[in-house]
MDTraj code that builds the backbone (N, CA, C; nanometers):
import mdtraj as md
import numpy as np

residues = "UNK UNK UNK UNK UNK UNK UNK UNK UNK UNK UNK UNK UNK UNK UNK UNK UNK UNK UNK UNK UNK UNK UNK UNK UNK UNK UNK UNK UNK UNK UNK UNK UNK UNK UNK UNK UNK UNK UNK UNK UNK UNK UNK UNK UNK UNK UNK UNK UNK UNK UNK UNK UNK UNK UNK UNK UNK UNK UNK UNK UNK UNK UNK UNK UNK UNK UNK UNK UNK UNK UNK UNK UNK UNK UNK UNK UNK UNK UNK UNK UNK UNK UNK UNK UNK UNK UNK UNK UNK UNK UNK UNK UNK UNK UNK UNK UNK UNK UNK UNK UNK UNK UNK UNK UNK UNK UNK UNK UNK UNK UNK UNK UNK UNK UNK UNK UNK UNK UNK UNK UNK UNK UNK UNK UNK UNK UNK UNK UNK UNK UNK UNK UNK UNK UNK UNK UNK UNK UNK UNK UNK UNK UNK UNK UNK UNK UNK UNK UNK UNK UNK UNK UNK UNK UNK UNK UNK UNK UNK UNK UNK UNK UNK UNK UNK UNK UNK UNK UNK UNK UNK UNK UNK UNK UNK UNK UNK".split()
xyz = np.array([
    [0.3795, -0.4630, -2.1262],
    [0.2700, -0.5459, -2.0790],
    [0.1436, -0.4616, -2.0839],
    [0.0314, -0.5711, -2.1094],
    [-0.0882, -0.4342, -2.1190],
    [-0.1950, -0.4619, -2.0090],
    [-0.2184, -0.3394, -1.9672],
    [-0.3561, -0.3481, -1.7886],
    [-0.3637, -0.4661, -1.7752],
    [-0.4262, -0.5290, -1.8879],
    [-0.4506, -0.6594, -1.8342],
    [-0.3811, -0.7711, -1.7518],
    [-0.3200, -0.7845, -1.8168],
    [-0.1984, -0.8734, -1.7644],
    [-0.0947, -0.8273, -1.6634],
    [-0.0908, -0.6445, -1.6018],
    [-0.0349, -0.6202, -1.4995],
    [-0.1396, -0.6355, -1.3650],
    [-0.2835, -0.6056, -1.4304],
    [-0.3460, -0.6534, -1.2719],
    [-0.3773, -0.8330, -1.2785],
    [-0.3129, -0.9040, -1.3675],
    [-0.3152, -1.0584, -1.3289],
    [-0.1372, -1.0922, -1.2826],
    [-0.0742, -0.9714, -1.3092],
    [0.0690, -1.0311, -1.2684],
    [0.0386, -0.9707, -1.0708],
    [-0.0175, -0.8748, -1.0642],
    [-0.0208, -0.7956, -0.9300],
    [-0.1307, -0.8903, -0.8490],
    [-0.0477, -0.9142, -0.7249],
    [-0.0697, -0.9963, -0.6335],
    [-0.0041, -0.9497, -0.5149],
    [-0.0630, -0.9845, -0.3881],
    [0.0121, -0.9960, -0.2264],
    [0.1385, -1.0959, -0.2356],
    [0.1867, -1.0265, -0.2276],
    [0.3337, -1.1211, -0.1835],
    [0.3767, -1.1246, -0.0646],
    [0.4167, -1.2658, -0.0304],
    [0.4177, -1.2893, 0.1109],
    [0.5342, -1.3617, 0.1339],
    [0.6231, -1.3872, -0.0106],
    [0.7519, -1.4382, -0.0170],
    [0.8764, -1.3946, -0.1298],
    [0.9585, -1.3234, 0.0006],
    [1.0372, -1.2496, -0.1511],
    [1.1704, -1.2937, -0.1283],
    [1.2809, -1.2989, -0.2553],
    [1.4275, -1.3533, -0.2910],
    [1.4776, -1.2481, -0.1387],
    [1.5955, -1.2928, -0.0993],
    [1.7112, -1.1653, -0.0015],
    [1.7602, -1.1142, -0.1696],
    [1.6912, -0.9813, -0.1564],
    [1.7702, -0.9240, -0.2556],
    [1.7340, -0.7784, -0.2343],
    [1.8276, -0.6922, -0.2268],
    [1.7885, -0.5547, -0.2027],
    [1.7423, -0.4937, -0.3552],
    [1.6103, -0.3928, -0.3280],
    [1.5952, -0.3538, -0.4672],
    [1.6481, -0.1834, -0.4807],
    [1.7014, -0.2026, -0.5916],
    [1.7255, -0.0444, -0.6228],
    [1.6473, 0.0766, -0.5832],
    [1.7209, 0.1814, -0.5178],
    [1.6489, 0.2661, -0.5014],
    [1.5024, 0.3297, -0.5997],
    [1.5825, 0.3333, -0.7469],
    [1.5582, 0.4040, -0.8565],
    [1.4178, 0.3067, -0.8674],
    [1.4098, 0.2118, -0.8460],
    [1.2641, 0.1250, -0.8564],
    [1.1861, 0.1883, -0.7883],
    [1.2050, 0.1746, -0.6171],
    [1.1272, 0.2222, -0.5593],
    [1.0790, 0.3547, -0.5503],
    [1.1838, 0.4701, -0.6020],
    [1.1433, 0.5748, -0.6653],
    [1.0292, 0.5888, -0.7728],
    [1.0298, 0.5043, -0.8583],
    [0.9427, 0.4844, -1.0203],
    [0.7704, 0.4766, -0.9265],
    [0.7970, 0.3733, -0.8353],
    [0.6724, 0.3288, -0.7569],
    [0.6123, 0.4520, -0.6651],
    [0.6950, 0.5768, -0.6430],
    [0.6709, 0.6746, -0.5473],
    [0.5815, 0.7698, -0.6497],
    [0.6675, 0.7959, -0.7348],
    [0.6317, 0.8541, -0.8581],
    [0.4660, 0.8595, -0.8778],
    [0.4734, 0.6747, -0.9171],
    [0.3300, 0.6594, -0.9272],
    [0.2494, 0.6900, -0.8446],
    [0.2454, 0.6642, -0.7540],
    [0.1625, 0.6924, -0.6063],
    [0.1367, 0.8441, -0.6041],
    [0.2440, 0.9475, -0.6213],
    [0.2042, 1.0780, -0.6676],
    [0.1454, 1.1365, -0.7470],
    [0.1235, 1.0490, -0.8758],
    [0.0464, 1.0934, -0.9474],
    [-0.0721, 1.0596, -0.9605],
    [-0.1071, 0.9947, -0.8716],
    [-0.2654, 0.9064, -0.8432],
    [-0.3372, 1.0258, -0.8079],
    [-0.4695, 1.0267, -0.8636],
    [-0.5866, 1.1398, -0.8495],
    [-0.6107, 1.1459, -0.7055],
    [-0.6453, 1.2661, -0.6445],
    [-0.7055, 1.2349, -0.5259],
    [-0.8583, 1.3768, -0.4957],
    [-0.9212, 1.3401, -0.3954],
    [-1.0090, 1.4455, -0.4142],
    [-0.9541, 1.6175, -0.4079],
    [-1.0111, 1.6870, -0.5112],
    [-0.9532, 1.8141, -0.4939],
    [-0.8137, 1.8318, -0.4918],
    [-0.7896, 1.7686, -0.5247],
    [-0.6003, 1.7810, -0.5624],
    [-0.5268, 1.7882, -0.4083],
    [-0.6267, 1.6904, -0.2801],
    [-0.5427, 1.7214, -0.2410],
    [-0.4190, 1.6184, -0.1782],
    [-0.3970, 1.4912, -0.2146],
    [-0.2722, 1.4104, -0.2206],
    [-0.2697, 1.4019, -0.0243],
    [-0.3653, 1.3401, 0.0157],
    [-0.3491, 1.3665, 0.1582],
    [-0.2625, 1.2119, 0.2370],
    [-0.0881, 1.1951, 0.1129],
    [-0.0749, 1.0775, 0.1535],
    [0.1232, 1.1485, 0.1981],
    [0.1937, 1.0250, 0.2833],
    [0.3312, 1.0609, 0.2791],
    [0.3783, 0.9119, 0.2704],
    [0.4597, 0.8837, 0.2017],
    [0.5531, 0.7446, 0.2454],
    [0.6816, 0.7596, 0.2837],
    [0.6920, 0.6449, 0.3737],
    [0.7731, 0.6647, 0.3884],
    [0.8332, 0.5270, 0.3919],
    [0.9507, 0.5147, 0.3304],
    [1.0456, 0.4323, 0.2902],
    [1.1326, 0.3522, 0.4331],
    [1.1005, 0.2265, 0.4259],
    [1.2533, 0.1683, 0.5119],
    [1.2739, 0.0691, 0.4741],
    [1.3846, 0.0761, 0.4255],
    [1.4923, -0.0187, 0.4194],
    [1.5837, -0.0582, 0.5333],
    [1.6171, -0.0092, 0.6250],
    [1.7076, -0.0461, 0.7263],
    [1.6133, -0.1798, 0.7715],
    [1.7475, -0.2623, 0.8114],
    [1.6836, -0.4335, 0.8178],
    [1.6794, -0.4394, 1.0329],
    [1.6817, -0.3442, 1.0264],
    [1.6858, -0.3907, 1.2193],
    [1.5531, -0.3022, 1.2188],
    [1.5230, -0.1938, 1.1280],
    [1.3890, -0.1337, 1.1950],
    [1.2645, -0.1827, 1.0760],
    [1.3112, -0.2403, 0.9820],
    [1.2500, -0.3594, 0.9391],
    [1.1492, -0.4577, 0.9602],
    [1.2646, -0.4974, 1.0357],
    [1.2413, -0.5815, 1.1965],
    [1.1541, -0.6069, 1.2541],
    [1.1668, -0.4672, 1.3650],
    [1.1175, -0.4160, 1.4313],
    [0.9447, -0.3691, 1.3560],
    [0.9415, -0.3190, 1.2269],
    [0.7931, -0.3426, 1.1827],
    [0.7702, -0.4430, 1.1744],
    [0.8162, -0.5546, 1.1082],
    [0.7324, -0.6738, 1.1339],
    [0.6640, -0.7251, 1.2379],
    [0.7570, -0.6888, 1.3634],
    [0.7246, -0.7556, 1.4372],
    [0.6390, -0.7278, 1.4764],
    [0.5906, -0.5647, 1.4608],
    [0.4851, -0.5004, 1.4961],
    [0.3528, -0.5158, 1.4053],
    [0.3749, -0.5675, 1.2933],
    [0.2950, -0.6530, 1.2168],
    [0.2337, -0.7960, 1.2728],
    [0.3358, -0.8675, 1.2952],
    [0.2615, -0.9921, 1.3174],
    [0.1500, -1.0101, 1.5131],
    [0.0772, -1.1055, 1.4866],
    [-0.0341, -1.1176, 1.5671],
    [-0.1228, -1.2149, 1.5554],
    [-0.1980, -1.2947, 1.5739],
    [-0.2890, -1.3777, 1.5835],
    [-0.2233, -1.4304, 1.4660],
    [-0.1782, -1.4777, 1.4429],
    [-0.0945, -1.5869, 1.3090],
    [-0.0807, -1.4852, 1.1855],
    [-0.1383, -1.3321, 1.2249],
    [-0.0819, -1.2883, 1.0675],
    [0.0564, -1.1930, 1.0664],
    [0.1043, -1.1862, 0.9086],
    [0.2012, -1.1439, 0.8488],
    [0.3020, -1.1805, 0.9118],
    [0.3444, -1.3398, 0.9451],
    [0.4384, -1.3560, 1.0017],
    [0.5635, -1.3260, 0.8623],
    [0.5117, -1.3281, 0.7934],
    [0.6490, -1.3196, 0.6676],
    [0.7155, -1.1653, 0.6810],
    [0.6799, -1.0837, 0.7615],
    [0.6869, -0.9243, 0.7575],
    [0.8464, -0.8999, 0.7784],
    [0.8504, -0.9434, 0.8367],
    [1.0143, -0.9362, 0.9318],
    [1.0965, -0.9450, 0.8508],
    [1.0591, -1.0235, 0.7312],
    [1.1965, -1.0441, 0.6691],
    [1.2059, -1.0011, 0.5161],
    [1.0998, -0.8602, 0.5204],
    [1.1168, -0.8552, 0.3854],
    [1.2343, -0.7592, 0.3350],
    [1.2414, -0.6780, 0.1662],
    [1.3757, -0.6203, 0.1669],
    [1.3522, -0.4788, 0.2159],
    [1.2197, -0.4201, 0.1968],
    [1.1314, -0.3590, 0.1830],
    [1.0468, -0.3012, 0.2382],
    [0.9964, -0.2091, 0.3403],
    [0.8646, -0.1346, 0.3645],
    [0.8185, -0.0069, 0.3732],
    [0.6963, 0.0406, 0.3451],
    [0.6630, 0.1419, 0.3257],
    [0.5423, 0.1491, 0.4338],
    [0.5740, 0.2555, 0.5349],
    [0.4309, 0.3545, 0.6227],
    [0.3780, 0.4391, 0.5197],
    [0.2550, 0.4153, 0.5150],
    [0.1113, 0.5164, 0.4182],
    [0.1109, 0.5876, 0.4995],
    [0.1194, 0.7472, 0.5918],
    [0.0325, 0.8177, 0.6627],
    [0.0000, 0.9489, 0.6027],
    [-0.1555, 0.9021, 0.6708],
    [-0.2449, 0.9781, 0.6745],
    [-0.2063, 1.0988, 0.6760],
    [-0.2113, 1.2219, 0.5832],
    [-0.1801, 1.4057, 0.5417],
    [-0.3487, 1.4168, 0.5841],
    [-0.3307, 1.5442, 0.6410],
    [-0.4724, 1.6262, 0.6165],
    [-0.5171, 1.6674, 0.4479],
    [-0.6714, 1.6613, 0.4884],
    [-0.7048, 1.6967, 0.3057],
    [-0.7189, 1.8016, 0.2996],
    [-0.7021, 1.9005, 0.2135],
    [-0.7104, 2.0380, 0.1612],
    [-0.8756, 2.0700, 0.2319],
    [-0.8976, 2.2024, 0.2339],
    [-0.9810, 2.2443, 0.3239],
    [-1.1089, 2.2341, 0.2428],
    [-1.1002, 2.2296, 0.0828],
    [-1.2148, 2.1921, -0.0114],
    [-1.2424, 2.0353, -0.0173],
    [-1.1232, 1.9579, -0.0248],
    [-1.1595, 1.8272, -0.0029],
    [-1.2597, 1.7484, 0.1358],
    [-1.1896, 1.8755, 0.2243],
    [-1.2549, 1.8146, 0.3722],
    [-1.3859, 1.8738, 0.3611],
    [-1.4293, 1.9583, 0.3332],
    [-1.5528, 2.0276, 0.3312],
    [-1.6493, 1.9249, 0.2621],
    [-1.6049, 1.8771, 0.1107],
    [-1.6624, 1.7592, 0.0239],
    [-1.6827, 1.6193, 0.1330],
    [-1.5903, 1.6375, 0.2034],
    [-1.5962, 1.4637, 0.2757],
    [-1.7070, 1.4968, 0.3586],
    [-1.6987, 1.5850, 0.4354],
    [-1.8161, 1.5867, 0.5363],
    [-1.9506, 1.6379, 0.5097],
    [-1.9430, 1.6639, 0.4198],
    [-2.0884, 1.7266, 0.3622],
    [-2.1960, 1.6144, 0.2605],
    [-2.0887, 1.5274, 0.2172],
    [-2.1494, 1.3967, 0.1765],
    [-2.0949, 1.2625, 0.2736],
    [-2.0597, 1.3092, 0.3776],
    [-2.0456, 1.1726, 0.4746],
    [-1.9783, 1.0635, 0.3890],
    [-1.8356, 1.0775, 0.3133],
    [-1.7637, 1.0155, 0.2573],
    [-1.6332, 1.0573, 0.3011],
    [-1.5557, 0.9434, 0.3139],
    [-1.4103, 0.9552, 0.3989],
    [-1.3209, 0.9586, 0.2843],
    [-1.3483, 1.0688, 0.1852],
    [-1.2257, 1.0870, 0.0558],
    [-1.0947, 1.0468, 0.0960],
    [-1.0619, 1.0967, 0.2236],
    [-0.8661, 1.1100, 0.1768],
    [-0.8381, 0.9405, 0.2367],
    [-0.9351, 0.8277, 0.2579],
    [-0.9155, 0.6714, 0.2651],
    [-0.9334, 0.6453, 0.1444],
    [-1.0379, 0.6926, 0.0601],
    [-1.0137, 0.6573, -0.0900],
    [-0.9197, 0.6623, -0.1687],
    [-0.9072, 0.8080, -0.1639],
    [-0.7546, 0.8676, -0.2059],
    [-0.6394, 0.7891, -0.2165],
    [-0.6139, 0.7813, -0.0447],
    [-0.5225, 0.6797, -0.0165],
    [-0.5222, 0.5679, -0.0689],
    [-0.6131, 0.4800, -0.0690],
    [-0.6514, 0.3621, -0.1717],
    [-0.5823, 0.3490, -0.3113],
    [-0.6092, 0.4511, -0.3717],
    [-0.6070, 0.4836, -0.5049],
    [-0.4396, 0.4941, -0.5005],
    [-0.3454, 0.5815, -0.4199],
    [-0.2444, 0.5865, -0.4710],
    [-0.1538, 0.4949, -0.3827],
    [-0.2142, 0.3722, -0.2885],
    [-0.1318, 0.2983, -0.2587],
    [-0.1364, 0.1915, -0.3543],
    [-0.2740, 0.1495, -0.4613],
    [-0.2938, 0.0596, -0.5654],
    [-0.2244, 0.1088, -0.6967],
    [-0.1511, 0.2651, -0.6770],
    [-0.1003, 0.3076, -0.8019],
    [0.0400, 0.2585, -0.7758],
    [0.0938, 0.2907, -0.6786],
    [0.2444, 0.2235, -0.5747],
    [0.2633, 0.0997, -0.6323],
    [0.1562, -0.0077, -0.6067],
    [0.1882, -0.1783, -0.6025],
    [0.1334, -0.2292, -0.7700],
    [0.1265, -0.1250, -0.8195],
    [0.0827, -0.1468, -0.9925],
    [0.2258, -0.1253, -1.0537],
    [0.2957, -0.0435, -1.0018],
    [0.3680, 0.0372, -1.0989],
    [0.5123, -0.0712, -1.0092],
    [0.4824, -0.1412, -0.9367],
    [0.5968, -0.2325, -0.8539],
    [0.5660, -0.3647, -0.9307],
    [0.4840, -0.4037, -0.9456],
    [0.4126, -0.4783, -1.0739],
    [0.4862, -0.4871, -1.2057],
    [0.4512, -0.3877, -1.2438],
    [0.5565, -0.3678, -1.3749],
    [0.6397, -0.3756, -1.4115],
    [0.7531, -0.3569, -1.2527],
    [0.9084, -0.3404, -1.2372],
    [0.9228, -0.4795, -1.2079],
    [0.8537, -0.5804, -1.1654],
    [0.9051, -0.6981, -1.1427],
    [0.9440, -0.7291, -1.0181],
    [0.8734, -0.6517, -0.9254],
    [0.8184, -0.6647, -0.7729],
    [0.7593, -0.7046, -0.7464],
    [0.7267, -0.7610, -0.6109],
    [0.6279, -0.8091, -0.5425],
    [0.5569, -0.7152, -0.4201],
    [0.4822, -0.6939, -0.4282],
    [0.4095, -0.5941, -0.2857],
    [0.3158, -0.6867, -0.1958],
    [0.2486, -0.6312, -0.1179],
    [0.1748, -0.7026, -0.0021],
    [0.0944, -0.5716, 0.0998],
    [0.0090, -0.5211, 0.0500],
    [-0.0587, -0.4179, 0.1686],
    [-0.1073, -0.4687, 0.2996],
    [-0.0626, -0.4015, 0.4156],
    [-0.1254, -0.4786, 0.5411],
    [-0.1973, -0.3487, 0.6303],
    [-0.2813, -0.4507, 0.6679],
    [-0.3968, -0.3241, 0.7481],
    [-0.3913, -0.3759, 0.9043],
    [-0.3035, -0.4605, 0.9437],
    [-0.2624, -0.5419, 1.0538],
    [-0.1798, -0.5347, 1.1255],
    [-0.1222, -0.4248, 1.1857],
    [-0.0116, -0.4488, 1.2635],
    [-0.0457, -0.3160, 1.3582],
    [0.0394, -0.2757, 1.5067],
    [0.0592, -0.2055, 1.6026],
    [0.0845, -0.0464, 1.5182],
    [-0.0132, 0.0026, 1.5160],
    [-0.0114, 0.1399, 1.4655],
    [0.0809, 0.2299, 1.5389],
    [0.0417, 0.2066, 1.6791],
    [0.1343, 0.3475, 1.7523],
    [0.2458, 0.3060, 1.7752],
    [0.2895, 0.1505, 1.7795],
    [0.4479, 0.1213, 1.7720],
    [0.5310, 0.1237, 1.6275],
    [0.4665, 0.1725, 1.5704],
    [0.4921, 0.1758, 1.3830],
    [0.5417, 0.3291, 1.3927],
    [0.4786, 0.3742, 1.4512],
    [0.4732, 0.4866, 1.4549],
    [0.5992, 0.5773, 1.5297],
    [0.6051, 0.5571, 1.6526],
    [0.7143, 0.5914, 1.7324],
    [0.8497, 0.5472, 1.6773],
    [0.8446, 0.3980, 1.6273],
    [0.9635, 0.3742, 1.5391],
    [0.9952, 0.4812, 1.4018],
    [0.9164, 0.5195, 1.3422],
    [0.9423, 0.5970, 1.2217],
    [0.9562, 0.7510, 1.2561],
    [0.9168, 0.7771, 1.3882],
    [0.9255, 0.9661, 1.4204],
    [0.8062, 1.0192, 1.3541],
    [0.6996, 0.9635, 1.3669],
    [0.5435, 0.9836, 1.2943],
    [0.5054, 1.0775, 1.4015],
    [0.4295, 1.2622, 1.3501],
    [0.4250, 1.2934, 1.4669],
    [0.2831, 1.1929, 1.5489],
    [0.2642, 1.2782, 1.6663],
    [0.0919, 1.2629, 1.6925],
    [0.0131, 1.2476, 1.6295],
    [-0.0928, 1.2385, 1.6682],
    [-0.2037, 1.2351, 1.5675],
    [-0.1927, 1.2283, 1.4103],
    [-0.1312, 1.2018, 1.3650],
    [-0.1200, 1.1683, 1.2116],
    [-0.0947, 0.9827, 1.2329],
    [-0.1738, 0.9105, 1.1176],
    [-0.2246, 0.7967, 1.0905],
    [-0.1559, 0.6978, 1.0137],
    [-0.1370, 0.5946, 1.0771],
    [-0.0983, 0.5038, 0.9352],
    [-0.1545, 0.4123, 0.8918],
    [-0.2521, 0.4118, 0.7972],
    [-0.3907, 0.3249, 0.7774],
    [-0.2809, 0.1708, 0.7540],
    [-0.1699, 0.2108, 0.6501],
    [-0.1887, 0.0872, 0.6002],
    [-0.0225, 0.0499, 0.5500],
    [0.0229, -0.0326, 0.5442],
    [0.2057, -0.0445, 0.5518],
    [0.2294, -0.1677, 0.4286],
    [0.2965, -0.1170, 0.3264],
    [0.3643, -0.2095, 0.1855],
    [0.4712, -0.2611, 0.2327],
    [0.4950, -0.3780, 0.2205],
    [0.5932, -0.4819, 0.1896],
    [0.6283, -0.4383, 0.0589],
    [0.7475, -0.4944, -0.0327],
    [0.7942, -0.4715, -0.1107],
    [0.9528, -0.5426, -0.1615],
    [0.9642, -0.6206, -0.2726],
    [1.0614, -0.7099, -0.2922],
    [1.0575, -0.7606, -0.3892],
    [1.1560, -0.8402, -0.4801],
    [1.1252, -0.9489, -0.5477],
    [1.0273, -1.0490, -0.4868],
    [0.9826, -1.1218, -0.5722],
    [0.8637, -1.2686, -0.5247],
    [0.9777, -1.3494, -0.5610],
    [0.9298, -1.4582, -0.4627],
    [1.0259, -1.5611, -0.4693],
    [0.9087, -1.6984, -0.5016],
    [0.7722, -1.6352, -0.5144],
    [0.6652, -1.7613, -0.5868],
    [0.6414, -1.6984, -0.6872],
    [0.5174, -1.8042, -0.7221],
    [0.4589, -1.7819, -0.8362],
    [0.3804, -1.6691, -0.8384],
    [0.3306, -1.7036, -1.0047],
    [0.1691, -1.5687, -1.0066],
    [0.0355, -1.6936, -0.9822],
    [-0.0178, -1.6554, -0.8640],
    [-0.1523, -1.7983, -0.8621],
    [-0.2583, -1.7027, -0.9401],
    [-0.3228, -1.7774, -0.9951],
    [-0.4577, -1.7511, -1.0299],
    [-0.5628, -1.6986, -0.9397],
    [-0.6207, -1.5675, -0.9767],
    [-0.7153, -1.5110, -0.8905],
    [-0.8625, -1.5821, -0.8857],
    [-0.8951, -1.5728, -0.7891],
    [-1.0049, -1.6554, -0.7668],
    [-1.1435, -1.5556, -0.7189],
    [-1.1363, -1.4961, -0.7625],
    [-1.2918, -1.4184, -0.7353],
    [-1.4555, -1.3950, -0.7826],
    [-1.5083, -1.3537, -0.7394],
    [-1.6220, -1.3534, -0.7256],
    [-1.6610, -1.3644, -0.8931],
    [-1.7917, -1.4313, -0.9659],
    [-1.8134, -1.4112, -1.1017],
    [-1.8717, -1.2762, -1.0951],
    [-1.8251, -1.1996, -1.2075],
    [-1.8637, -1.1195, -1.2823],
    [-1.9976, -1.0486, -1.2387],
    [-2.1023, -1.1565, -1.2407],
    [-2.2804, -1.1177, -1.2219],
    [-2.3040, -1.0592, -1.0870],
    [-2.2306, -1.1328, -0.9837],
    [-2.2220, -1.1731, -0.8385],
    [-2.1794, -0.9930, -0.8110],
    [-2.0733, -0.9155, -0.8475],
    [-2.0702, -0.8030, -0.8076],
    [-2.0974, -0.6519, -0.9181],
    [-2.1745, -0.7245, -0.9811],
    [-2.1954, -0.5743, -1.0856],
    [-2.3480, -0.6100, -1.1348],
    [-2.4212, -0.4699, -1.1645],
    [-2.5098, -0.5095, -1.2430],
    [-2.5510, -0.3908, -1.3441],
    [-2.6024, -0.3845, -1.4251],
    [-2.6627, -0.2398, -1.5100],
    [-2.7896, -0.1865, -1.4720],
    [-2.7718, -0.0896, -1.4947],
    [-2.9274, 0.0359, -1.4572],
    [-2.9952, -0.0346, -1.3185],
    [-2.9333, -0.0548, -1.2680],
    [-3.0008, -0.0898, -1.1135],
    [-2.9612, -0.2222, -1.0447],
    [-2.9928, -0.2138, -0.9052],
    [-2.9178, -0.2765, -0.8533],
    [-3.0030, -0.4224, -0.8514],
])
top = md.Topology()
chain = top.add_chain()
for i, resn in enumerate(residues, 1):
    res = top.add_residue(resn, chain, resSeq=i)
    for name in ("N", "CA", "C"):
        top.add_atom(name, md.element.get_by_symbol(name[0]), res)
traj = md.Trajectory(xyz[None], top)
């Protein structure tokens, strides 16, 4: 398949088959995520994998809230993003230009994760919504280390809808803004 057509197959999935996926997939998807650029080489990300369906669960549940991610609970699939410290050149770069690199970073290799799950014929879903410090205590996350952001992960059990965004003009322009 070519770029194109993997960022029109890549979508939030919010409904996936009961089907457990192979390790070796979700490996391919780790892979990617590791090899995603980050500032100064310094990779300030960890995942961590669960599959167990009772602590699963237990994230979803810590997901859902004001009507969202009620689908969480039952996926085959999830992954905690947390937050690594950035190398002492990266952090120096972040604060000296008042830019929060290792959220970019992170960005970059959680969109490399749900690209390369894409490909395999997965479905992903990033959520920025759920009980951080009960996410947390469930997984043995120490202190102070972060979990911006938590993947779903599964077969889709819908379609691919058509993206609907902004035209073209509306967010870009040349030689000035």
């Amino acid at each position: 398949m070519d770029f194109q057509e993997l960022i029109l197959k890549r979508q939030s999935t919010r409904k996936y088959l009961v089907k457990d996926v192979d390790k070796a997939l979700v490996a391919k998807c780790l892979e990617a995520a590791r090899l995603a650029p980050s500032a100064c080489n310094s990779q300030p990300w960890h995942f961590i994998v669960v599959d167990d369906k009772d602590k699963i669960r237990e994230m979803g549940e810590a997901a859902t809230g004001l009507g969202m991610n009620k689908f969480a609970a039952g996926v085959p699939v999830m992954i905690a993003v947390v937050l690594e410290k950035m190398n002492f050149t990266a952090k120096v770069g972040s604060m000296l230009k008042n830019k929060d690199y290792c959220m970019l970073d992170l960005g970059i290799a959680v969109e490399h994760f749900c690209l390369q799950a894409a490909e395999e014929g997965l479905g992903t879903c990033i959520l920025g919504w759920f009980d951080e410090k009960k996410t947390a205590r469930l997984l043995g996350v120490p202190k102070g280390k972060r979990i911006p952001l938590l993947i779903t992960l599964g077969y889709p059990d819908c379609e691919i809808r058509n993206k609907i965004r902004k035209p073209l003009e509306e967010i870009s322009s040349w030689n000035s803004y």
